[in-house]
N, CA, C and O of each residue as an XYZ file, in Angstrom:
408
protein
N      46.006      6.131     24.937
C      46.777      5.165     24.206
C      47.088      3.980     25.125
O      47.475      4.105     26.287
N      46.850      2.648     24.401
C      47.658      1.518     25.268
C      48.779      0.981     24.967
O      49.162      0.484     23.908
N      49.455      1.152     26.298
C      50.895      0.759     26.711
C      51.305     -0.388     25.912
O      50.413     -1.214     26.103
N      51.903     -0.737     25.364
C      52.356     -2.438     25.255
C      53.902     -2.915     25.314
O      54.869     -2.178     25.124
N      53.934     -4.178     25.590
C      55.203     -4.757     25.689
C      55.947     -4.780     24.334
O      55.423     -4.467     23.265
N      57.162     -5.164     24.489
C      57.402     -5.826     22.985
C      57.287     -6.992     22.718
O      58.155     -7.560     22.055
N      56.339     -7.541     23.109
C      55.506     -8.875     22.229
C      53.975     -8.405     22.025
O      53.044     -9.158     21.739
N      53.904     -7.099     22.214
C      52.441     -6.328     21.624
C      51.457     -6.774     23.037
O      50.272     -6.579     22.765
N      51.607     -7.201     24.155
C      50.911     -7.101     25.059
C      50.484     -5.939     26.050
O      51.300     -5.332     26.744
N      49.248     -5.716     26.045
C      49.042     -4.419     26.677
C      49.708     -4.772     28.288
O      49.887     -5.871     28.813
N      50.007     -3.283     28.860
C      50.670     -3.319     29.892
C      50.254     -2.207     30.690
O      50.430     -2.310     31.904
N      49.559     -0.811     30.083
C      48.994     -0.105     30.926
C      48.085      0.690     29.622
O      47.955      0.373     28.439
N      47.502      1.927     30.470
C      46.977      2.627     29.667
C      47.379      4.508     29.804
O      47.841      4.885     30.881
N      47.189      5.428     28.810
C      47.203      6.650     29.375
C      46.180      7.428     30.290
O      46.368      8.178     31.248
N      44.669      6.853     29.468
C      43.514      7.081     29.561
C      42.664      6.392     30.256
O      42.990      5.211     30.376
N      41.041      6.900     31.096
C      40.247      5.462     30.966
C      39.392      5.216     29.630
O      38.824      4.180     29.285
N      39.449      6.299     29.057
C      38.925      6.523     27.685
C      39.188      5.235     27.124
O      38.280      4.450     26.854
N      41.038      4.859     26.842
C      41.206      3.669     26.549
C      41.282      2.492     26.645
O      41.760      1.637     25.900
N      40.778      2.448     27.630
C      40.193      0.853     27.912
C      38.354      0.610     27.402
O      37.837     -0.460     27.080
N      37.834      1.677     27.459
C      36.705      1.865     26.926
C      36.229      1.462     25.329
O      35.343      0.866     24.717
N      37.728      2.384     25.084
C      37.773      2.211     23.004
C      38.196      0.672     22.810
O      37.731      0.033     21.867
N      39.144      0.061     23.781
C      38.985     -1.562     23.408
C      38.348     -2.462     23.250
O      38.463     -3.483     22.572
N      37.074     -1.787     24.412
C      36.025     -2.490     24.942
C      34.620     -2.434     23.464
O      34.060     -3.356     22.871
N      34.509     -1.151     23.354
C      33.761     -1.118     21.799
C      34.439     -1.802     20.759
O      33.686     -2.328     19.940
N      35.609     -1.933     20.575
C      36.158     -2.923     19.688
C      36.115     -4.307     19.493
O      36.106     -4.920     18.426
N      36.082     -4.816     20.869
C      35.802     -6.121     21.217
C      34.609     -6.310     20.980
O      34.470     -7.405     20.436
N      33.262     -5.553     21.180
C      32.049     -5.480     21.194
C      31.878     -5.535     19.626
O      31.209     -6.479     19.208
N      32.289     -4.826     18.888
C      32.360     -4.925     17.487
C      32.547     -6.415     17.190
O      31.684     -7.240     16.888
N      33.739     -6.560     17.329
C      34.047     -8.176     16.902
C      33.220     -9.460     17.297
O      33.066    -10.497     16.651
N      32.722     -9.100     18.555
C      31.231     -9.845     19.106
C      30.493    -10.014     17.779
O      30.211    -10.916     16.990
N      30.265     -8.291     17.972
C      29.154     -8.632     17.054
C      28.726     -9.018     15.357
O      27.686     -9.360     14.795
N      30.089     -8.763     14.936
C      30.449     -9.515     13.429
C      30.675    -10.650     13.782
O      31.083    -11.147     12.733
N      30.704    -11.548     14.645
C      30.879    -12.902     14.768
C      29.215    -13.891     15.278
O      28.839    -15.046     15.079
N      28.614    -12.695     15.987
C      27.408    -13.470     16.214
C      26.623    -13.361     14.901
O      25.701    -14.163     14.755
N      26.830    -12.609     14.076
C      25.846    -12.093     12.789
C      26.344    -13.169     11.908
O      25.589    -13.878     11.243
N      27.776    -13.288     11.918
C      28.271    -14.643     11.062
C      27.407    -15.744     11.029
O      26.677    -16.289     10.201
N      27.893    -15.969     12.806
C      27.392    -17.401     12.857
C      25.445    -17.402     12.563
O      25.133    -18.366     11.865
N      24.663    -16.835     12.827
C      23.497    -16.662     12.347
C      23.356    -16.886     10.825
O      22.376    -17.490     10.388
N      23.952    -16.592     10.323
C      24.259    -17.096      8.767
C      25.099    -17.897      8.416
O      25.615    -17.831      7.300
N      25.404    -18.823      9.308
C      26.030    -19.850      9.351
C      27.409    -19.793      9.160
O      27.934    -20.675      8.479
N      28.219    -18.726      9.743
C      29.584    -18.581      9.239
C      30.157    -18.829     10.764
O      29.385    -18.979     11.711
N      31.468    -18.854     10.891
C      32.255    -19.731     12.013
C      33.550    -18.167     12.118
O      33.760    -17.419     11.163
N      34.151    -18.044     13.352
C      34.838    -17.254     12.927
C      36.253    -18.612     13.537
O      36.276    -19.568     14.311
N      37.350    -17.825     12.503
C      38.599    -18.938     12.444
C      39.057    -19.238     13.685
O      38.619    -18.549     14.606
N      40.059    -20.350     14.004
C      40.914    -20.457     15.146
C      42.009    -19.421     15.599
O      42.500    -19.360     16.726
N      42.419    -18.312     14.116
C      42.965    -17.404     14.295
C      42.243    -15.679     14.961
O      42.844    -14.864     15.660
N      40.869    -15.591     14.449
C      40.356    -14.635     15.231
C      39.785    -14.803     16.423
O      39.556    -13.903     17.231
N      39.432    -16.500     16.612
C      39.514    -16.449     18.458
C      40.510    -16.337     19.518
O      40.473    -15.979     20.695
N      41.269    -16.693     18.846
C      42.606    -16.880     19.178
C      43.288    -15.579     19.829
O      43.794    -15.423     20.941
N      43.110    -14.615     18.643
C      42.964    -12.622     18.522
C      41.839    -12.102     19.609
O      42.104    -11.045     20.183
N      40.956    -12.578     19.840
C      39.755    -12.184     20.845
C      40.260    -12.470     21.928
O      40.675    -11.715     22.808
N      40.232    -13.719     21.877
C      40.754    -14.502     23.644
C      42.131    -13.104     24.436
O      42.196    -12.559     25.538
N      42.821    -13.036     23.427
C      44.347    -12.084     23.593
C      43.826    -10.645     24.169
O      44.271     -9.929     25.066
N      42.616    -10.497     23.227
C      42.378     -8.843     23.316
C      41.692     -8.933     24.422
O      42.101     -8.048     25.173
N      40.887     -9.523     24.901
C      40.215     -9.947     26.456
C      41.018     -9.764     27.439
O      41.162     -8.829     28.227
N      41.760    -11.216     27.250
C      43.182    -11.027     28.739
C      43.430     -9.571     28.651
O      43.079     -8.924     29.638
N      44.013     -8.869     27.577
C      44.703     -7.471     27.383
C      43.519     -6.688     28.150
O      43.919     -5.907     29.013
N      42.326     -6.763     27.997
C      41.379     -5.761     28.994
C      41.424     -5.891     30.682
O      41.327     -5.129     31.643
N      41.663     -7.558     30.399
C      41.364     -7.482     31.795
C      43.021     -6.951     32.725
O      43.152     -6.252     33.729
N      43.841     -7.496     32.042
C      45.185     -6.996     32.381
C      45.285     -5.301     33.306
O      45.701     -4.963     34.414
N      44.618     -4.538     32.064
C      44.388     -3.298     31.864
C      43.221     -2.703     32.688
O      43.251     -1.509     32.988
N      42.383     -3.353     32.996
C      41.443     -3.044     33.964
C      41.865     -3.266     35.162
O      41.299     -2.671     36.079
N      43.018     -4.220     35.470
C      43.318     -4.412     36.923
C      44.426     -3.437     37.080
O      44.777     -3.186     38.233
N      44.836     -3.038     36.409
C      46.374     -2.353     36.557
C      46.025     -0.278     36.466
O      46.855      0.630     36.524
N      44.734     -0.213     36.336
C      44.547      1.123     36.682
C      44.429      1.430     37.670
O      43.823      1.061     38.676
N      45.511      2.713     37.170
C      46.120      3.344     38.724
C      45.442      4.156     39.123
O      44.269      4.081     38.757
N      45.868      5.418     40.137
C      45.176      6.144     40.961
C      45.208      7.102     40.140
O      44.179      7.775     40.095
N      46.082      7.406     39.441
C      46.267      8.579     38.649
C      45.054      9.104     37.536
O      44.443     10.169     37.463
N      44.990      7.640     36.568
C      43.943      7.549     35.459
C      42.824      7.675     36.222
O      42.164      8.602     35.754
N      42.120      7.042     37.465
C      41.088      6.940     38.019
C      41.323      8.736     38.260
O      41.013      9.422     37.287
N      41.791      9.393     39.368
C      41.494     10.739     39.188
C      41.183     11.441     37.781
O      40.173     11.959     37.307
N      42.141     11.288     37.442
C      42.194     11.762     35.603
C      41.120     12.056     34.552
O      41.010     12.795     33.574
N      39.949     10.619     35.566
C      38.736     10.605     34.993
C      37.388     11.275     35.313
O      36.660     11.085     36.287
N      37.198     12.234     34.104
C      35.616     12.831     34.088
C      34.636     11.930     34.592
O      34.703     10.719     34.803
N      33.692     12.773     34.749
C      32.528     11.292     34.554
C      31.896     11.221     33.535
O      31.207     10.205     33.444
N      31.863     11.773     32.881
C      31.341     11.295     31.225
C      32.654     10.242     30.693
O      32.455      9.470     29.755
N      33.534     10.281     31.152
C      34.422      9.120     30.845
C      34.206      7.977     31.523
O      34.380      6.912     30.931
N      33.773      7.991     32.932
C      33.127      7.076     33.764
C      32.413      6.633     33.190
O      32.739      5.933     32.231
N      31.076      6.855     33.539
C      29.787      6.671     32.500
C      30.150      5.995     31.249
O      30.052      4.781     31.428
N      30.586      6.320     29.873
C      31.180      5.410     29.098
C      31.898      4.527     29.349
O      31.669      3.445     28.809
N      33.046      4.661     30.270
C      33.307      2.817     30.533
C      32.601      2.087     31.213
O      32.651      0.863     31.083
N      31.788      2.699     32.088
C      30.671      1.441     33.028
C      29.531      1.085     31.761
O      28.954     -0.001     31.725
N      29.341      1.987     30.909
C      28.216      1.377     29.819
C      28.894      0.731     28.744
O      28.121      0.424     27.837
N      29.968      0.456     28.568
C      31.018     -0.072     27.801
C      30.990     -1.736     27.935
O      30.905     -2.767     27.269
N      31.171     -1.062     29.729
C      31.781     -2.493     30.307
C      30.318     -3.634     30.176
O      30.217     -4.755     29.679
N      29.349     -2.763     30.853
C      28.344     -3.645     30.825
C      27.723     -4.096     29.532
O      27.038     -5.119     29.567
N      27.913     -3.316     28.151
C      27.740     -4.337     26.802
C      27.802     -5.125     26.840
O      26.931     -5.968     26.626
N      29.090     -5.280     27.193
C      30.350     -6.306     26.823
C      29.869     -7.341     27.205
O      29.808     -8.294     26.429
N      29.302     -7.452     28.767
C      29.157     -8.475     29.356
C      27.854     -8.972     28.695
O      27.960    -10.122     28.269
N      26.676     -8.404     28.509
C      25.512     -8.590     27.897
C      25.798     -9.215     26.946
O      25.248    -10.312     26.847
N      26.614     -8.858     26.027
C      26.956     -9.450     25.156
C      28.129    -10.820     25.023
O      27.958    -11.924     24.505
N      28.724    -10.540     25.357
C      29.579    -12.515     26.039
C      28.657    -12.974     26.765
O      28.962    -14.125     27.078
N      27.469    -12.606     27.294
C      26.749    -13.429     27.954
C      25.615    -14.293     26.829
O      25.227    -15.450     26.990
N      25.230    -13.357     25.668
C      24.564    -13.715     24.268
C      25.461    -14.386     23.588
O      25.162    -15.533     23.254
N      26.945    -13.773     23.170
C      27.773    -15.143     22.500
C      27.811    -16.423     23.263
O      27.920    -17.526     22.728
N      27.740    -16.266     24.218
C      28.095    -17.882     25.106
C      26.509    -18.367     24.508
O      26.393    -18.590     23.303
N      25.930    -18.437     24.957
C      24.798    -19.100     24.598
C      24.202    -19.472     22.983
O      23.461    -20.333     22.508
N      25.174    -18.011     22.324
C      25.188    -18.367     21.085
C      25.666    -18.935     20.335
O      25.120    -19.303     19.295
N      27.229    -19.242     20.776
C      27.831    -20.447     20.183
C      28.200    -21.506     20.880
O      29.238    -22.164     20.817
N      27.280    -21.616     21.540
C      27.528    -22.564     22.523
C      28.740    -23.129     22.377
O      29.591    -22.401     22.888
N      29.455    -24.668     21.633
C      30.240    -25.288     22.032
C      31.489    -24.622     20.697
O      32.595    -25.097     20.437
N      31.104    -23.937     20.335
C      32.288    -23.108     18.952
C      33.459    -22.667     19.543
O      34.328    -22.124     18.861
């Protein structure tokens, strides 16, 4: 589960599982937004807006794991967040180019 403030900002995690499940989420939203825009659809100032947030919130969350969660972690939990992580990037590396100036 992720931690959050009370202005809904993530602040830690229980798991590394869960930084992983954000990371497919974000990847999701990638990818309903690159399929949009291919069909010419735009996504709003309000769901970038929601992306940009959920980003910072990963990276927040990626810097702030502790020693604990890192022990905590299998490596099949490993393994899924390093193949998680590297989507992600594959993929913001395809949206950038794909929407270029959007």
């Amino acid at each position: 589960m992720i931690i959050r403030d009370e202005n809904g900002r993530a602040v830690g995690i229980e798991q590394l599982f869960d930084i992983t499940k954000e990371i497919d989420e974000i990847e999701s939203i990638f990818n309903k937004a690159i399929k949009a825009k291919k069909k010419g659809g735009s996504m709003s100032d309000e769901e970038k807006e929601a992306l940009k947030l959920r980003l910072e919130d990963v990276k927040v969350l990626m810097s702030g794991v502790d020693d604990e969660v890192k022990h905590g972690a299998n490596a099949m939990e490993i393994i899924a967040f390093i193949k998680s992580l590297t989507k992600l990037k594959k993929l913001a590396d395809n949206a950038k180019s794909e929407f270029g100036n959007d």
